[in-house]
C-alpha positions in Angstrom: -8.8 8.8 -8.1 -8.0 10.0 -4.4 -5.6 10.0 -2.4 -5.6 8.7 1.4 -3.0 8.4 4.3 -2.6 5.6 6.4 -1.4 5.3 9.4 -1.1 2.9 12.4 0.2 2.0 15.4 0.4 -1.4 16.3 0.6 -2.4 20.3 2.4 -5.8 19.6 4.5 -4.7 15.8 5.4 -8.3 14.8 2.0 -9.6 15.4 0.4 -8.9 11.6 2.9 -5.5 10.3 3.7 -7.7 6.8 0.1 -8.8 6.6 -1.3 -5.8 7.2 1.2 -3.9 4.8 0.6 -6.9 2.2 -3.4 -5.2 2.7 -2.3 -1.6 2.1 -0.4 -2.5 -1.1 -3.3 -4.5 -2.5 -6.2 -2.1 -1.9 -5.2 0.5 -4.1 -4.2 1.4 -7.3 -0.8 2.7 -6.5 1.1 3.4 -3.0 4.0 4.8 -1.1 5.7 4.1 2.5 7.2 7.4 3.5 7.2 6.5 7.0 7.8 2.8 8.6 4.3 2.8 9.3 2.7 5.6 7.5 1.3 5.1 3.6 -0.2 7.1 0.8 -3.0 5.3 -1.6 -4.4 6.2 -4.7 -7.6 5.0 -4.5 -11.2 5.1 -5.6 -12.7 3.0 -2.3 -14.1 5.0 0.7 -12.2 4.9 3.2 -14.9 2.9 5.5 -14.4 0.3 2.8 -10.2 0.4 3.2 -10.9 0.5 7.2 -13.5 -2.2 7.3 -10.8 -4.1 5.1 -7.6 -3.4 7.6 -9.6 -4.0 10.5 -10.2 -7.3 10.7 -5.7 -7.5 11.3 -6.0 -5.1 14.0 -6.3 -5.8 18.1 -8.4 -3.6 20.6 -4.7 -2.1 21.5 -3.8 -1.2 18.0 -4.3 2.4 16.3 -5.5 3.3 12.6 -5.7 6.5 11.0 -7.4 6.7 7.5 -7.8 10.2 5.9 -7.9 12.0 2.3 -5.1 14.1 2.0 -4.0 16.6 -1.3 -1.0 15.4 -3.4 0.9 18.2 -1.6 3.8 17.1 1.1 6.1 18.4 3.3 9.0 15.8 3.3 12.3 15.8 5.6 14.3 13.5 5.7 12.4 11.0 3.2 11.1 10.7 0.0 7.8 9.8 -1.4 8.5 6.9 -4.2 4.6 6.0 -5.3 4.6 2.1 -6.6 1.7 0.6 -8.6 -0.3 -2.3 -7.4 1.4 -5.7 -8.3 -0.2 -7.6 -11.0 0.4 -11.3 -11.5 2.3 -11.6 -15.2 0.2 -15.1 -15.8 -1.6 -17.6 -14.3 -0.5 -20.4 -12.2 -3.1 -22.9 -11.3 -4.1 -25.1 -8.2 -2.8 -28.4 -9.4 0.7 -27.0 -11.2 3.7 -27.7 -9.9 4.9 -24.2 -10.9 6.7 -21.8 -8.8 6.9 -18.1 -10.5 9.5 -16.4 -8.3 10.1 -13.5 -9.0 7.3 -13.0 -11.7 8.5 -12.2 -15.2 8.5 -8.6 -16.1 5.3 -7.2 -17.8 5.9 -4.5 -20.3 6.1 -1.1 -18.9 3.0 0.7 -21.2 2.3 3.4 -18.2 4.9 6.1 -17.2 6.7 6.0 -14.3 5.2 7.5 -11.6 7.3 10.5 -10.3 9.5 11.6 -6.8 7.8 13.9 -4.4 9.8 17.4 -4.2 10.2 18.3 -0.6 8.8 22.2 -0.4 
């Protein structure tokens, strides 16, 4: 598994910023925000694949920056909290009139993943 940064910088910010962070936190296995618009992934895609993938959401004026980057950080002033992908706890079709909010809590089986320390 690697890990890639992500960064952008939108020309109009309320045009697609929560759809286009809704696409970060699905494409990889596990993320973190350290920055309002700068991300860490843990992911096995390329990161063609994860740009291809973002940049349908992004305008001619917007910026993206997609790069593998070691586990090692130099932090001020914010942390690095890594977060694993959401997974839906059961299945809610089509036709229910079923409205899971928030989603039950699966069992925790994995360990938590653990705070950056600033160097």
């Amino acid at each position: 598994m690697r890990t890639l940064i992500i960064s952008y910088d939108l020309a109009n910010p309320n045009r697609n910023r929560h759809v286009l962070a809704q696409e970060i936190m699905a494409a990889g296995h596990s993320w973190a925000r350290p920055l309002d618009q700068t991300w860490y992934m843990k992911t096995d895609e390329r990161e063609e694949t994860i740009e291809a993938r973002l940049s349908t959401l992004l305008t001619a004026d917007d910026g993206l920056l997609i790069q593998e980057v070691q586990d090692d950080a130099v932090l001020t002033n914010t942390a690095l909290r890594w977060f694993r992908q959401r997974r839906a706890a059961f299945e809610i079709t089509d036709d229910s009139n079923v409205v899971a909010f928030p989603a039950p809590v699966e069992p925790n089986t994995q360990p938590e993943l653990p705070l950056a320390t600033a160097c």
